[in-house]
N, C-alpha and C positions, 0 to 999 in steps of 0.2 A: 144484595150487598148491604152492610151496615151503613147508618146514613156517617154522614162526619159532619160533626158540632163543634164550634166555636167561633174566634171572635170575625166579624166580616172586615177587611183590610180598608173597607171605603166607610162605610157610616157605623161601624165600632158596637154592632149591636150581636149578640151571644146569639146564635142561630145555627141553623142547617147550612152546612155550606154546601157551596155548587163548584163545581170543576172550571177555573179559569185558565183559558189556555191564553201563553205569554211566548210567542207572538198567537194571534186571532190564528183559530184552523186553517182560513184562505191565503193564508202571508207565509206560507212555505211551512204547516205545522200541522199535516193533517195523519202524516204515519208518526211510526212507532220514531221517541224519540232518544238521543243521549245526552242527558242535562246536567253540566258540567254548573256547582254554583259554590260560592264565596266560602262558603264552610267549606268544604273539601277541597278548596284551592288555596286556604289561607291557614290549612293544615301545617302549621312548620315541621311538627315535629317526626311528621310523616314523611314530609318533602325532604326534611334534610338529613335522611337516612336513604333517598331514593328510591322510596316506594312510588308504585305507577296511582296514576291518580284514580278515585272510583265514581264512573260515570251512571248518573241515574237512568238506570231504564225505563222509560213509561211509554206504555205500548199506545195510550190513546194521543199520540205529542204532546209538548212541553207543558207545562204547566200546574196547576198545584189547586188543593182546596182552600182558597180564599178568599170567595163572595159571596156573601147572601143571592139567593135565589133574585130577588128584587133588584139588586145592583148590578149581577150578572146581564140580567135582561134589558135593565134601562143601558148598561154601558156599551152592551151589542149593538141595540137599535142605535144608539147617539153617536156612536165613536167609531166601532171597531170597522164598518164598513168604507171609512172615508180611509182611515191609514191602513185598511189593506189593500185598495187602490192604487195609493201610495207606494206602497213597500214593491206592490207586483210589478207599478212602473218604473221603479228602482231596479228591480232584479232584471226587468226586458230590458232594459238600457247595458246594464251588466254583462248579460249572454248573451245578445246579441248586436249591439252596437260599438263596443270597443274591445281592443286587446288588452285582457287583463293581464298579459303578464309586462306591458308599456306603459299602461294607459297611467296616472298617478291621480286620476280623480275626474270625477264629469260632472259637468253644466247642469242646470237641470231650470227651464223656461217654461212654466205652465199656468194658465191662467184657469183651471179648472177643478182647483184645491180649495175646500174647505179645510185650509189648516189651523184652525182654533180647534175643529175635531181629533184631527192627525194628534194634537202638542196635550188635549185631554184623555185621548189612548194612550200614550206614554206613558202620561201621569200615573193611570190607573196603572199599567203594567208595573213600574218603578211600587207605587203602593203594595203590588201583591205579589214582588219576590223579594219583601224586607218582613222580616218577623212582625207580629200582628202588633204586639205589644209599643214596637219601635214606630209602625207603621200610626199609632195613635197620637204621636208628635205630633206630624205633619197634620195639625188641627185644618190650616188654610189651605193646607192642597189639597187636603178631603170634602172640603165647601166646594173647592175652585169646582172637582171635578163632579162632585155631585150635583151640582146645578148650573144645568146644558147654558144657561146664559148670562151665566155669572163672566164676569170678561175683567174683575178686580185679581192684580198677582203680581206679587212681592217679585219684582226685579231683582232688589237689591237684595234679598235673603237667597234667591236661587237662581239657575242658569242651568238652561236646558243645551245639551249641544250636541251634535250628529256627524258621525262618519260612516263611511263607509266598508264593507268587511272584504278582505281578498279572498279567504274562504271562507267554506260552511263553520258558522259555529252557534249554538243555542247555549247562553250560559250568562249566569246574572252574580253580583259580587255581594249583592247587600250592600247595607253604608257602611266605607271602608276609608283609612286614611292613605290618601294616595301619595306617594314620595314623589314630586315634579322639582326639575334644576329648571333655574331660571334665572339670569344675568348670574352664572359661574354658582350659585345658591340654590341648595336643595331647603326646598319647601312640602311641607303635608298639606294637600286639601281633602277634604271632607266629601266624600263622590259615593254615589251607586253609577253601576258602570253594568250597562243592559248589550250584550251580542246576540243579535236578533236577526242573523243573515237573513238580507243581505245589508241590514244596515242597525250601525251599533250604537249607542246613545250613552252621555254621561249626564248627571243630574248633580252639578255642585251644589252645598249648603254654606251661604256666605263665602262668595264668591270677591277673589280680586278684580282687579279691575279687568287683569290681561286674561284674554282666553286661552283655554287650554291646548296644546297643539297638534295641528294636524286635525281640526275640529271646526266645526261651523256654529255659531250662535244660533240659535231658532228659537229664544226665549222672547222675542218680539212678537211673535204670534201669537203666546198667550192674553193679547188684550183685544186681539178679534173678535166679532160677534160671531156668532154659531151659524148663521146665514150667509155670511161674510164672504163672497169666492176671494180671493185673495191670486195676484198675480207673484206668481215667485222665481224671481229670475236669483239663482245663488250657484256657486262651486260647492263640491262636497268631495275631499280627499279620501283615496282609497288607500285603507292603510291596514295594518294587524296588529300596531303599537300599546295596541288593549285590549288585545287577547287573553280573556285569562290562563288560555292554555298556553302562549309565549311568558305572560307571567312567572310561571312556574318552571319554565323550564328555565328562564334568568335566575329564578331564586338556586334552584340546583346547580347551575353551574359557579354561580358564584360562590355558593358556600362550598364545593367538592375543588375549587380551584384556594380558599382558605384552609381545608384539612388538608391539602397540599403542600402546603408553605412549612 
């Protein structure tokens, strides 16, 4: 197979890329996948003709080439094994501990998380399903996360926050301006928005103060040490309110109820 060459999404150097899967193989991503992402969802001119949306096929699951060999490796070893820990004790809680079609979110009591790891797998993730180009702003997330004990991060420029998914969904938005009502006022904020059944993630850029809803802050984590077990007693709402596949199908109705009028 020909190699694939270009930029690495973590340390920005021209290379051999390696195959990053988003979520980790262990975290519900080891068959074939359909990867529903931002460009093909933020399609208008496609959507509001109601054309059906076109889902990536990739037979080895989700994910894309963009890591250097180097980066892939250290961010397996460092990261990906503690948040797919995570995610699988997320999904057993899911299937087997409550009634999803009742349940509107669950507890989650563990004192056996290194989550400074779990919030630097994100990171990485969020880094390598935004274009490489875009991906080289984020100069401080790409320190944070390339250096396992780096524990300095900009609060106040970002906010990591996590829900949870009602169904299967694999699909990522890129940085996108997200329309939120808030006190009777519709506001844009600045989001990558990661669905990662069973659990979804928004990543704001200069962030208000109020968080976004139906969402848990976990941006507190990122000043854990890498050793750090961390006890986490938090709620996490199960919702579909950021689906990009509900997305789209709001944007369709809304504008097929305007050619209406």
């Amino acid at each position: 197979m020909k190699k694939k060459r270009g930029i690495c999404h973590l340390c920005g150097k021209y290379t051999e890329l390696t195959f990053e899967h988003v979520p980790p193989k262990s975290a519900n991503n080891k068959e074939r996948a359909r990867l529903l992402t931002g460009k093909e969802i933020f399609d208008t001119k496609k959507l509001s003709i109601g054309k059906s949306l076109r889902y990536i096929n990739q037979q080895q699951g989700a994910g894309n080439y963009t890591l250097c060999r180097e980066c892939n490796n250290n961010t397996g070893d460092w990261y990906a094994k503690e948040y797919i820990k995570f995610a699988n004790e997320i999904g057993y809680i899911l299937t087997n501990k409550i009634d999803m079609k009742k349940a509107k979110g669950i507890g989650l009591d563990s004192d056996k998380l290194y989550f400074q790891r779990i919030i630097k797998q994100i990171l990485c993730m969020f880094l390598s399903t935004i274009q490489p180009e875009y991906a080289m702003q984020f100069k401080d997330i790409r320190e944070y996360v390339l250096n396992k004990d780096e524990i300095r991060f900009d609060t106040n420029k970002y906010r990591i926050s996590m829900y949870l998914l009602k169904k299967y969904e694999i699909s990522h938005s890129g940085v996108i301006g997200l329309l939120i009502k808030e006190n009777e006022k519709a506001i844009i904020r600045k989001v990558a928005i990661m669905n990662l059944y069973p659990i979804g993630f928004i990543l704001e850029i200069d962030p208000p103060e109020k968080n976004i809803e139906d969402t848990t802050d976990i941006t507190k984590f990122t000043t854990l040490k890498y050793d750090e077990l961390q006890n986490v007693v938090m709620t996490f709402t199960i919702t579909d309110k950021y689906s990009l596949h509900n997305f789209t199908k709001k944007f369709i109705k809304e504008n097929s109820n305007r050619s209406d009028n």
